[in-house]
C-alpha positions as CSV (number, residue, x, y, z in Angstrom):
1,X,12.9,4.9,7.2
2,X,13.2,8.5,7.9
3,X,14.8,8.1,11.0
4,X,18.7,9.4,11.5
5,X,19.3,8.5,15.0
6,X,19.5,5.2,17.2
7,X,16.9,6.5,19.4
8,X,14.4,7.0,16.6
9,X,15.3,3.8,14.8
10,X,14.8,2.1,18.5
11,X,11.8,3.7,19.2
12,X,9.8,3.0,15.1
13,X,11.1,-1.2,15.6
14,X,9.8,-1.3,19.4
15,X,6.5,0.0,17.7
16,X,6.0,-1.8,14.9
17,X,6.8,-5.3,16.9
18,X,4.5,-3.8,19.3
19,X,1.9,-3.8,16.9
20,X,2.6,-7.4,15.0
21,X,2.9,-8.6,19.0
22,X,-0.6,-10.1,18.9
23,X,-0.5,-11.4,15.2
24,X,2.9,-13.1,16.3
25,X,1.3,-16.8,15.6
26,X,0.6,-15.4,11.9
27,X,4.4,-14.1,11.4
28,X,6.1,-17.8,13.1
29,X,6.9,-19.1,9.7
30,X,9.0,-15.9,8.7
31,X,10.7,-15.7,11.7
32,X,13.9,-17.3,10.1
33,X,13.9,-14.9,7.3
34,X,13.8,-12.5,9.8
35,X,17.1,-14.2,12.2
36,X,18.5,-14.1,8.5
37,X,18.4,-10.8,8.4
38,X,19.4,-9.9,11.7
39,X,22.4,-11.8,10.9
40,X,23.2,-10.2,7.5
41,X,23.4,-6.9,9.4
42,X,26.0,-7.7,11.8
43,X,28.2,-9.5,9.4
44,X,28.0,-6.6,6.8
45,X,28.5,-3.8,9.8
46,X,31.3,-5.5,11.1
47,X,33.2,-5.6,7.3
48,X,32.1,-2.4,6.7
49,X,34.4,-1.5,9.9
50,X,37.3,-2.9,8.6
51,X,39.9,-0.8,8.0
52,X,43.4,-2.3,5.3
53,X,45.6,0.6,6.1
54,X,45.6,1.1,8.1
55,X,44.5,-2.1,10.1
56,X,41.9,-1.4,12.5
57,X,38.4,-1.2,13.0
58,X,36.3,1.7,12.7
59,X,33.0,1.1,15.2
60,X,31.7,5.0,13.5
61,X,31.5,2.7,10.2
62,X,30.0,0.3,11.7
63,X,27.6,1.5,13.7
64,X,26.6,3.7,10.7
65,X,25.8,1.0,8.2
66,X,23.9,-1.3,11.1
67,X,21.3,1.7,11.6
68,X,21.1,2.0,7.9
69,X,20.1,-2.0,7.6
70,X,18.3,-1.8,11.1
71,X,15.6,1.0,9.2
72,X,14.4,-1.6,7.4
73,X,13.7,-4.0,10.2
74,X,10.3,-1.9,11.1
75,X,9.1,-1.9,8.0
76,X,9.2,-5.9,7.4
77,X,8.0,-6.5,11.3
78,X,4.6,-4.2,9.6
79,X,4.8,-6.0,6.3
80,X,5.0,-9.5,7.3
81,X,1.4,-9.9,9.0
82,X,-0.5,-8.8,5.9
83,X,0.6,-12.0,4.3
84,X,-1.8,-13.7,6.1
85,X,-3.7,-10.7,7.5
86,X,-5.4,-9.5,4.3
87,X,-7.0,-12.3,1.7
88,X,-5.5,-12.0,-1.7
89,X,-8.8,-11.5,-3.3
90,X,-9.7,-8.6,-0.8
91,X,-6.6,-7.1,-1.5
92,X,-7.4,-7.5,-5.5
93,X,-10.6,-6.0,-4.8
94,X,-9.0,-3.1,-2.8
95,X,-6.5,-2.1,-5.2
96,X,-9.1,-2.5,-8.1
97,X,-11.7,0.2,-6.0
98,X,-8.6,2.3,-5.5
99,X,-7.3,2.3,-9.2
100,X,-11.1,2.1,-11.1
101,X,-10.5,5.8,-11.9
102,X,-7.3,5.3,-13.8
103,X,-8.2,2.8,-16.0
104,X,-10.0,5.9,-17.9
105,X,-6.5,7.0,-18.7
106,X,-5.1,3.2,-20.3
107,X,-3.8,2.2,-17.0
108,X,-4.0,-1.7,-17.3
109,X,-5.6,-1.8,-13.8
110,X,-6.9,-5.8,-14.1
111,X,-3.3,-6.4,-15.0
112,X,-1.7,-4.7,-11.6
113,X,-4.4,-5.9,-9.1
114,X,-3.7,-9.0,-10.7
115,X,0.2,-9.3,-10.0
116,X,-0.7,-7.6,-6.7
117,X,-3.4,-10.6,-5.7
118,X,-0.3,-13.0,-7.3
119,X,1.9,-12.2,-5.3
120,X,0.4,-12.0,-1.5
121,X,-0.8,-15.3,-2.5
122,X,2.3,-16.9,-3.7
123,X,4.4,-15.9,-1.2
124,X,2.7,-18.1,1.3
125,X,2.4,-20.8,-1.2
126,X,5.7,-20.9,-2.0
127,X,7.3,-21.1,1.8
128,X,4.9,-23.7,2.3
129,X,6.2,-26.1,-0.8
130,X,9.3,-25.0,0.5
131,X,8.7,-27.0,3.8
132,X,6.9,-29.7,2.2
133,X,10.1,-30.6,0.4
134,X,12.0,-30.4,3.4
135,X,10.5,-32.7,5.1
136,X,10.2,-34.8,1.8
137,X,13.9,-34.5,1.6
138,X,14.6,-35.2,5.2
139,X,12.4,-38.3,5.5
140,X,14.3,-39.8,2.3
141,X,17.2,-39.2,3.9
142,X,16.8,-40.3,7.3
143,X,18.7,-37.6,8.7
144,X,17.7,-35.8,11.5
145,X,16.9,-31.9,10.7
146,X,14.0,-29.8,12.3
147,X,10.6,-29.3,10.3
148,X,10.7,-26.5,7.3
149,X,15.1,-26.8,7.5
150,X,17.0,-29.3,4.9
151,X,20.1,-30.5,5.8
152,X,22.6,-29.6,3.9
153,X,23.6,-32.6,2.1
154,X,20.3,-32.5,0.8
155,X,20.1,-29.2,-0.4
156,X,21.0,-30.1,-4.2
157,X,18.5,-33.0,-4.2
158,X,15.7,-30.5,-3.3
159,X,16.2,-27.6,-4.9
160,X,15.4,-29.0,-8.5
161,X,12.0,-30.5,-7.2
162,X,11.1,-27.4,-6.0
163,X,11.8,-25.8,-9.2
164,X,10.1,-27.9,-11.4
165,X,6.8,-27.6,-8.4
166,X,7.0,-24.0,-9.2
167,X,6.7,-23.9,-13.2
168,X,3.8,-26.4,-12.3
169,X,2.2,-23.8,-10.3
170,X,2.9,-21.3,-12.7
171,X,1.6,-23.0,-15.4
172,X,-1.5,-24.2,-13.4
173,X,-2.0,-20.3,-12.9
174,X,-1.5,-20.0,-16.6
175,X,-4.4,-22.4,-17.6
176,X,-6.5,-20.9,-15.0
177,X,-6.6,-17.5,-16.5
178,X,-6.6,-18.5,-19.6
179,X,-9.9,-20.5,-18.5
180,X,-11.3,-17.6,-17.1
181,X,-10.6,-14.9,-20.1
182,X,-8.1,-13.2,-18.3
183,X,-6.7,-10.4,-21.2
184,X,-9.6,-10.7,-23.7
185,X,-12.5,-8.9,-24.2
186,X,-13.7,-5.8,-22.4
187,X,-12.0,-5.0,-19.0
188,X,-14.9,-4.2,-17.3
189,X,-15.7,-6.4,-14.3
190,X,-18.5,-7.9,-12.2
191,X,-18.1,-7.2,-8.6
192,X,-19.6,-9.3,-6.5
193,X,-19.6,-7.2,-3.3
194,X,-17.6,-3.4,-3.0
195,X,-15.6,-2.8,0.1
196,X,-16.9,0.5,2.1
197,X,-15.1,2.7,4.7
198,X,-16.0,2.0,8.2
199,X,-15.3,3.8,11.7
200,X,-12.5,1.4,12.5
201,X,-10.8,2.5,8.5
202,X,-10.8,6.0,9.9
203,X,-9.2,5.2,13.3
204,X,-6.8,3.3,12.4
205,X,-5.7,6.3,10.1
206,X,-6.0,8.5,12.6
207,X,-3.5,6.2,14.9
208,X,-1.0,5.5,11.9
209,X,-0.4,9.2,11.5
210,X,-0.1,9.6,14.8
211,X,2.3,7.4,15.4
212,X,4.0,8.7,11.8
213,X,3.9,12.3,13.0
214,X,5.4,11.4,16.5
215,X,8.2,9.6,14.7
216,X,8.7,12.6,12.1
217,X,9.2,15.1,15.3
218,X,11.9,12.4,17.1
219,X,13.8,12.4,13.5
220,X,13.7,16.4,13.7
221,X,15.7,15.8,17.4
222,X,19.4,16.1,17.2
């Protein structure tokens, strides 16, 4: 994100899609949200190069506000994989190691691992209903469309199944917390295993800043 120049922005999205390269079979079904945005860029560079009066286009403009958008490419290229990289629970368990101390202070820590552990676990969920009703829609409708896509006619007949399959979920969730104690009582909880810093922790911190520092110096480069 801190990068100014085309070369640097080149240089941080060859790396991070260097690094996602052998996770690629994990990042397939965001793929289209990632042609999306690819698309959004060009269409919002090219109006931002329109000029009214008078009429022309301005490439400076343009070129500008793509390398803007393009920053954030890099950054979801390394977020996508820990989707499906990371287990939600491991990543509850992580963030509630990281935060333990705080919850000294009246930080509701159960609360924020929670919505953390929610969320990378919904995500998935949710694209995947999302394609089940596709192809629900598209087999009702005998049209042809290609698996996870609804064809547009069909988009209003879908859209309120899926809605009503997501307060399901939601109150599913509800129940199950509510089953569990979630929010009553003491917040102390019983861990059944504590994640520990290994070797392979420490060098892959040692290669992330690395890689940060080399970036930081190209950004420095006029």
């Amino acid at each position: 994100m801190a990068q100014s120049n085309w070369a640097g922005v080149l240089v941080a999205t060859f790396a991070a899609a260097a690094l996602v390269f052998p996770y690629r079979k994990r990042i397939a079904p965001y793929v289209p949200a990632l042609r999306g945005y690819a698309i959004i860029t060009l269409l919002l560079a090219a109006v931002a190069g329109l000029r009214v009066s008078p009429f022309g286009f301005d490439s400076d403009q343009a070129l500008d506000t793509m390398l803007k958008l393009t920053r954030l490419m890099a950054v979801m290229l390394l977020g996508l994989p820990l989707l499906s990289l990371i287990p939600p629970f491991r990543m509850q368990r992580a963030a509630d190691q990281l935060l333990s101390p705080f919850a000294r202070l009246g930080l509701p820590v159960s609360r924020i691992t929670l919505a953390i552990s929610l969320m990378f676990r919904f995500l998935p969920l949710l694209a995947a209903e999302w394609q089940r009703y596709a192809r629900i829609a598209a087999a009702r409708g005998k049209l042809p469309a290609q698996p996870g896509k609804v064809p547009p006619r069909m988009m209003a007949s879908i859209v309120i199944p899926f809605l009503l399959s997501l307060l399901r979920l939601g109150d599913a969730v509800a129940d199950a917390l509510e089953a569990r104690g979630f929010g009553h009582g003491t917040n102390n909880k019983t861990m059944a295993f504590r994640l520990s810093f290994r070797r392979s922790d420490l060098n892959l911190i040692i290669g992330a800043f690395a890689l940060w520092l080399s970036l930081y110096v190209l950004s420095r480069l006029n």
